[in-house]
Structure formats: C-alpha cells, structure tokens
C-alpha positions in Angstrom: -6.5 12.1 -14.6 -3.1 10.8 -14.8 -1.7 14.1 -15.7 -0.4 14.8 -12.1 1.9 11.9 -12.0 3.9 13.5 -14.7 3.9 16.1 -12.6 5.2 15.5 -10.0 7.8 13.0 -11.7 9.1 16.3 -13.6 9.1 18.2 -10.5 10.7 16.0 -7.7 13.2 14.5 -10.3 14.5 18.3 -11.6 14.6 19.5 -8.1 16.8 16.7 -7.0 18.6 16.6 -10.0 19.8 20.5 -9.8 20.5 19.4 -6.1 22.4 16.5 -6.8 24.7 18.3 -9.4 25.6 21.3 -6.4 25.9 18.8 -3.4 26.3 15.4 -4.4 26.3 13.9 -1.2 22.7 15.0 -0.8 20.4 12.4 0.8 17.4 14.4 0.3 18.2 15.2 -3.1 18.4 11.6 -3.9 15.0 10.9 -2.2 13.4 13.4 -4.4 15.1 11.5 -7.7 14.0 8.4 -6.5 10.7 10.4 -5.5 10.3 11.7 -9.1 11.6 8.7 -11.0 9.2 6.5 -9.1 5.7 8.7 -10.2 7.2 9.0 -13.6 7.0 4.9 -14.0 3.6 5.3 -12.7 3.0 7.8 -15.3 4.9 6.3 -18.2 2.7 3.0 -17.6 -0.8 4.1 -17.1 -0.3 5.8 -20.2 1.2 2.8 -21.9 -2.5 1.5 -21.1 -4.2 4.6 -22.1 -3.0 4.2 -26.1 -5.5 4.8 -28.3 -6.4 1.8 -31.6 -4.2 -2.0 -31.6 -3.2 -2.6 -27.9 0.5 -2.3 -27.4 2.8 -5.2 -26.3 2.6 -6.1 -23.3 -0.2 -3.5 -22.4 -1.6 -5.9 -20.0 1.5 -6.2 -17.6 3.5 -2.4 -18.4 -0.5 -1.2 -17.3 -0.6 -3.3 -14.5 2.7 -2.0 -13.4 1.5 1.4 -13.1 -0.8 0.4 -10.7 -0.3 -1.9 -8.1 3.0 0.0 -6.6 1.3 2.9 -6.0 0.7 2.4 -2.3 4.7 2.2 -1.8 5.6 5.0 -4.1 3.2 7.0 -1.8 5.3 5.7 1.1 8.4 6.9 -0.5 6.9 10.1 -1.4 6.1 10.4 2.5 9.4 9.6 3.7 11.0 11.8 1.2 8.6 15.1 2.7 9.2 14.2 6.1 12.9 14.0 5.8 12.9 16.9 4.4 15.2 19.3 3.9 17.8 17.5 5.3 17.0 13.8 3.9 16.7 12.7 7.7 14.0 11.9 10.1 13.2 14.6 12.8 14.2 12.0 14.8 14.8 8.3 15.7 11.3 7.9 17.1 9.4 8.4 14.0 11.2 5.1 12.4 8.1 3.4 14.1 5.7 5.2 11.7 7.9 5.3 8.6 8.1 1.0 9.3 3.9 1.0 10.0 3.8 3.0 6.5 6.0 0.7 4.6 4.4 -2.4 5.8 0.7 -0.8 5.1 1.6 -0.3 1.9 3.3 -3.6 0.8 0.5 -5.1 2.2 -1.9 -2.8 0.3 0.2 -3.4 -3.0 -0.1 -6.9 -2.6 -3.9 -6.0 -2.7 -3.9 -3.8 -5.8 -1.5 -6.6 -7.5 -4.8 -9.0 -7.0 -7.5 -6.3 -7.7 -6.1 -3.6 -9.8 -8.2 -1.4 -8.1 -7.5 2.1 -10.1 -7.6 1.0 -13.3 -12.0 2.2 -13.5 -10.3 5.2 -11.6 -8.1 6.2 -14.8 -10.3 4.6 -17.5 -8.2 1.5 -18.1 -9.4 -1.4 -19.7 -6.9 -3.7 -19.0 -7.4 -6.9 -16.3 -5.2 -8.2 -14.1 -2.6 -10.5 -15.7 -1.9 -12.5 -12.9 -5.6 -14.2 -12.7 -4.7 -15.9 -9.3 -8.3 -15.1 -8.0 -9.3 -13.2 -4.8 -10.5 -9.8 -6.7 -13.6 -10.1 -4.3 -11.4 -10.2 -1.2 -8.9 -8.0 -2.3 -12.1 -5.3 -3.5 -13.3 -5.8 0.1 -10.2 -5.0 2.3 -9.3 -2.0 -0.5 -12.6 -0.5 0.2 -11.9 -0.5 3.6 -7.9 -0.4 4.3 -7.1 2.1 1.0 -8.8 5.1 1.9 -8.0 4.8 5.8 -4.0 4.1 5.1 -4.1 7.1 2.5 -5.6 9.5 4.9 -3.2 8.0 7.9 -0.2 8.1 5.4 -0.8 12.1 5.0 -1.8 12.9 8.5 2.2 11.3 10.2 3.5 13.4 7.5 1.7 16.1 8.5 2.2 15.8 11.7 5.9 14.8 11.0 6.3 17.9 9.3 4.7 20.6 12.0 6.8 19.0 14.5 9.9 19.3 12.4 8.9 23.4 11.9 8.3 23.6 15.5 11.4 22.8 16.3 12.9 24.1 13.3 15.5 27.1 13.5 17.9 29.2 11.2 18.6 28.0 7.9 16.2 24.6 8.4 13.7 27.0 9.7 13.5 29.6 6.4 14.0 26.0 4.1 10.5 24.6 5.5 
C-alpha cells in the first residue's frame, strides 16, 4: 500500500531534477524536488516500519516519521500542481487558499503526531512514541477533519488548476 509513495518520490524528484540541470533558476522544478524528496521520506520510513523479524532501531520514531507529516507533504504536493508549470500562483488571490491549506494541515499533523492514524491503514505495528495522551480526541477530530480537508485540499487544486487552463495561452497553454 505504500508502494505509491515511492512513486511518486521517483517521479516528482527526476522530473525536477532533469529540470533543474536545463534551467536552474526553475521554481517549479524545485517544487517538484522538494515534492519528490518529501514522499520519498514518507516512503523510506513507513517501510523502515514495515521490516520483517528483530525491529530496527529506532523503528518506533523513523515509523512515526512517516506518518504524521503527511497532511503537509500533501499541501506541498498541492502547491507544487497549482503553481504549475511556472512555479507561481495563477495569481495573488489564491494565497488565501494556499494559507487555509497550510494551516489545515499543520493542524491536522499535529493530530496524526497524537494518533498516528495510518499506521492500521499500512499494516504498522508501531505506537506512537510520544505517549502524551489524547488518541481518543485526536481519533475523533481525524474522523471528521481528515477526510473533509483531503477532499477540500484536491477540489482548490482542481479548481486552481481549470482556472489556470482557462486562462492559459501559447506555450503555458500546450504545457497544462
């Protein structure tokens, strides 16, 4: 199940990479590295937690860390599609949205960091090392505030992105 953050890792971070080495001044390009590199932590960690026989050190905290950041590295993954292809905003007046993602999901990782809530998701057996209590609450305002933030998070960049095509013409036009 953790197969598509690899993925994407290799895919964001070789497309910004090739980028990066033809136009280093690139801000998209640099939002897909950071895009990529992101998701491959993700990736690296969960499977860290994934290892088969005698836990491996640390297993506890590298899982963890494969976990609780997702929210954000879903922000930046937003941000990074919507600036795209230029590494911009369509313009000033989605900064509003980009700074209502951001804060959704520092607030949600915060909430994850509590209750690591994908770990039954992706089969891991490993508990939250921090043990400061409020896995109840944090369950109860994931089950609620996860699903609606993802599904919100996708439909601005959806949106961000029609209305970027819309207006789109020549070369930005044929890159979307």
């Amino acid at each position: 199940q953790n197969v598509h953050n690899g993925l994407i890792a290799a895919a964001f971070t070789a497309v910004g990479i090739f980028v990066i080495r033809r136009q280093p001044d690139n801000r998209e390009a640099r939002l897909f590295v950071a895009t990529g590199v992101a998701h491959a932590v993700l990736f690296f960690c969960r499977q860290y937690g994934l290892h088969d026989g005698a836990p491996l050190p640390a297993a506890r905290w590298v899982t963890w860390l494969g976990v609780w950041p997702l929210p954000l590295v879903l922000v930046l993954a937003g941000v990074t599609i919507m600036s795209f292809p230029d590494g911009r905003l369509p313009s000033p007046r989605w900064r509003p949205a980009v700074s209502a993602m951001i804060a959704v999901g520092a607030a949600l990782s915060v909430v994850s960091a509590l209750w690591p809530v994908e770990y039954a998701d992706n089969e891991l057996l490993v508990l939250d090392p921090l043990h400061v209590g409020g896995a109840g609450a944090a369950e109860d305002v994931w089950s609620v505030a996860g699903p609606a933030a993802y599904l919100s998070f996708q439909l601005v960049w959806v949106a961000c992105v029609v209305v970027r095509l819309r207006r789109a013409w020549g070369d930005e036009a044929r890159q979307l």
